[in-house]
C-alpha positions, -999 to 999 in steps of 0.1 A, spaced: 170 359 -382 164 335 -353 162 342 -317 196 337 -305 188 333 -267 166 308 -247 137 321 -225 109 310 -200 77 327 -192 51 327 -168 20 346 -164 -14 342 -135 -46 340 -157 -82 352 -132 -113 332 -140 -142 347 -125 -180 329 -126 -168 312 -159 -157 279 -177 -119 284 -183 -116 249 -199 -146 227 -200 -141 187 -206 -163 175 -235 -158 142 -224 -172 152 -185 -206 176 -201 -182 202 -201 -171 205 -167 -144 224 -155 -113 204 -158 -97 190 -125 -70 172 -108 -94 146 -91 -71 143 -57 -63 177 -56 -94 198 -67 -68 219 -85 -82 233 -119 -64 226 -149 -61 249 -186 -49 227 -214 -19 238 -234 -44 235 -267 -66 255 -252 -43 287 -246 -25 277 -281 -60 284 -296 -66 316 -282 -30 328 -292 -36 318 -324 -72 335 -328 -57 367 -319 -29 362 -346 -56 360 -371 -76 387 -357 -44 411 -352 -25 401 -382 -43 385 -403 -34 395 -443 3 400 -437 31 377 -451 38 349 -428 14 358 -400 -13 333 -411 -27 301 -392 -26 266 -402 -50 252 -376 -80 269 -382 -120 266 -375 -136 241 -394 -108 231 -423 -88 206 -439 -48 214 -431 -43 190 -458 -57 218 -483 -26 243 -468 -1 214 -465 -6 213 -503 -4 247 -513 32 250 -491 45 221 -514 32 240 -546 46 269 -535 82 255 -529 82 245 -565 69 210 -561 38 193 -571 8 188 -541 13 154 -537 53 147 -541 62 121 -522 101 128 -525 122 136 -494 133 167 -512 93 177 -519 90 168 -481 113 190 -471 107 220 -490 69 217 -482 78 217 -444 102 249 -447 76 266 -467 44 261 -439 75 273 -414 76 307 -438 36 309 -441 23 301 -409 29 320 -376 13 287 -356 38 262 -374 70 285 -365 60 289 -333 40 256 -322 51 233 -347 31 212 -365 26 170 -375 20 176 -417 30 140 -423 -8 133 -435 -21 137 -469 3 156 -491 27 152 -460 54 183 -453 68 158 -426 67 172 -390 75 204 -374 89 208 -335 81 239 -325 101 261 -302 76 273 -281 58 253 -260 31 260 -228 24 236 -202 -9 228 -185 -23 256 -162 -31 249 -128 -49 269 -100 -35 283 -71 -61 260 -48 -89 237 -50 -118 251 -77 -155 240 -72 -174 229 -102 -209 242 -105 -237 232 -128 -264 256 -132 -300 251 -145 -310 275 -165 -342 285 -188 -347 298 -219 -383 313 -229 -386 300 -261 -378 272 -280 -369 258 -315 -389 230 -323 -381 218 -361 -415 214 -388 -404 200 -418 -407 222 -445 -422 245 -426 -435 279 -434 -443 311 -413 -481 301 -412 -468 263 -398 -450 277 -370 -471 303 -363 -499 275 -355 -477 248 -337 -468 280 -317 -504 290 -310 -516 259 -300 -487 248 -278 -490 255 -241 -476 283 -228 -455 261 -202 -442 243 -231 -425 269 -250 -397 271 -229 -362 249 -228 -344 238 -200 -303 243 -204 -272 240 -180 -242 260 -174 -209 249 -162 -189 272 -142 -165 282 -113 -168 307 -87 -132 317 -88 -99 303 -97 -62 316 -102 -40 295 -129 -7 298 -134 8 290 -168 44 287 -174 61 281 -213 90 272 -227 113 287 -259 139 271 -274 169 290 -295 177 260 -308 143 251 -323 140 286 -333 170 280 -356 148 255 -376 113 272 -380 127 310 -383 110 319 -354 126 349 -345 123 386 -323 92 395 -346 74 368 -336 86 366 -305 73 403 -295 35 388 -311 36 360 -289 37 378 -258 10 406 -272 -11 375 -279 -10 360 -246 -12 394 -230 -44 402 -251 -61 370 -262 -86 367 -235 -101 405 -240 -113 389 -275 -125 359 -258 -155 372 -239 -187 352 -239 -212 340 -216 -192 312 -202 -154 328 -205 -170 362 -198 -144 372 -169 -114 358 -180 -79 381 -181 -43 376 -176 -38 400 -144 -1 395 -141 23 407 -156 37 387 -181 72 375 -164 100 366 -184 137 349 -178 161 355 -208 191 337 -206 216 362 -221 250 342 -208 284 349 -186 316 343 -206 340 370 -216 342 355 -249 314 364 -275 309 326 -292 311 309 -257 284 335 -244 265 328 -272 266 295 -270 251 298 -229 222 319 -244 212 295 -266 217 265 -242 204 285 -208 226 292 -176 201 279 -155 173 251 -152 138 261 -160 125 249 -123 151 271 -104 135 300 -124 97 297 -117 106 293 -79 119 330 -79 79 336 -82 58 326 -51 18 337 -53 -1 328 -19 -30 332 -5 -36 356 18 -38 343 51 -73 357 64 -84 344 32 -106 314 35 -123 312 -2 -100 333 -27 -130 355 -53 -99 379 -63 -66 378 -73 -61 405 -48 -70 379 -24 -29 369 -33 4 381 -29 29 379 -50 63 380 -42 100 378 -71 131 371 -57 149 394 -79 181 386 -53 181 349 -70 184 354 -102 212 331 -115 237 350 -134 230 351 -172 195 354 -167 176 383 -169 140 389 -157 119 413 -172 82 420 -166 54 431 -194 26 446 -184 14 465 -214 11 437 -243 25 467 -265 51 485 -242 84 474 -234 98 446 -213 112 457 -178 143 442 -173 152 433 -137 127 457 -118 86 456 -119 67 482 -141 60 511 -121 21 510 -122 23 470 -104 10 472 -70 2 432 -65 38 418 -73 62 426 -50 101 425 -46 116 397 -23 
């Protein structure tokens, strides 16, 4: 069954000598606000990691698997939802449409939760998912750095070359020349908060419901400790995950139902009872400890609840911090 109450979330993701979300259009630079300085993560970027660690985690299991994957034709998986709701690959009926569609809901985790455009090729129409994440954005300004670096070897291409061939293009190059030059594009530090977005009502279309809703927030919890590389090496999620359910005030059960679906207060009003700064004797911030964090727990609207995850496979604290936080604080 489908969720049955809206949420928000919020969480404070540490990048640490590393490209958090490089710019393929800009070399691969770090992306910024160009007035600002302020760093930006792309909602597709996060969306990818979330859905790496589905496969990773889950992968093999009934309706856990990913649509948009690594080098593939989604075509190929919009066809095989329409075969598998009884209709041919290519059936161009609304009914063949719209039994493809509510099949890819039922196979792929990514489509419940994200949604999904399937109107190409075979076309299963278009999915809007209920969960959505907005841009990222760091605390303060980030500096972009690009870094030479050198490699002590290189890989020079012989065609049709054997052992013997490289072996003598090797011996008779200069030793200066068997090296390549390379860059890396980084920042020092920088401290992005990510807020998302999950809509009951949605939910009600794609079956998204508490199963997946408990994966998502394991996923985003531990989706950068399978991320590591040279460039994304120190990259965590060192908040708590933070989380308003809208659970609803009437006496009467339908009405209060109907409040948890719709929300009891706006989304805005919500991420303000969260206020990260920097420490004042703080001039460049290299830690998040170089923050404090501060929840008004005394402004939560009524028919909200806040809860806080720390452990991506404990359980939620509802309106109090875990025990083991020492960098969030009560207002």
């Amino acid at each position: 069954m489908a969720i049955k109450n809206r949420y928000e979330f919020m969480y404070y993701v540490s990048c640490t000598n590393a490209n958090p979300n490089g710019d393929p259009d800009m070399g691969n630079t770090p992306r910024v606000d160009p007035q600002t300085m302020q760093g930006y993560l792309t909602d597709v970027s996060t969306k990818r990691r979330i859905r790496n660690y589905v496969e990773m985690a889950y992968g093999g299991e009934d309706g856990m698997e990913i649509i948009i994957q690594q080098s593939t034709n989604i075509n190929r998986h919009i066809a095989r939802a329409k075969r598998e709701a009884g209709f041919e690959d290519c059936a161009k009926g609304k009914d063949a449409v719209y039994a493809g569609r509510r099949k890819a809901c039922q196979l792929f985790y990514d489509v419940r939760t994200f949604g999904a455009v399937m109107s190409t090729g075979p076309n299963a129409g278009q999915v809007r998912g209920p969960v959505q994440i907005a841009f990222g954005k760091s605390l303060d300004p980030i500096l972009p750095l690009d870094i030479s670096i050198t490699r002590m070897a290189v890989a020079d291409a012989i065609d049709n070359g054997t052992v013997e061939a490289y072996q003598e293009k090797e011996d008779a190059t200069p030793e200066d020349k068997l090296r390549t030059m390379g860059r890396k594009q980084i920042i020092p530090f920088g401290l992005y908060e990510v807020r998302g977005f999950i809509s009951a009502n949605l939910a009600g279309e794609t079956g998204f419901d508490e199963t997946d809703l408990k994966v998502l927030f394991e996923a985003i919890l531990n989706m950068y400790e399978h991320d590591h590389s040279a460039s994304k090496g120190e990259m965590a999620v060192v908040s708590p995950l933070i989380i308003f359910k809208h659970v609803g005030t009437d006496s009467d059960e339908k009405q209060r139902e109907r409040q948890a679906k719709l929300g009891c207060a706006p989304a805005h009003r919500l991420f303000d009872l969260v206020r990260v700064e920097k420490k004042e004797e703080v001039l460049y911030p290299r830690s998040y400890h170089d923050y404090t964090a501060t929840v008004h727990l005394d402004g939560v609207p009524a028919g909200v609840e806040i809860g806080f995850l720390r452990d991506p496979f404990g359980e939620i604290s509802w309106n109090r911090l875990p025990d083991e936080e020492s960098w969030f604080t009560y207002g």
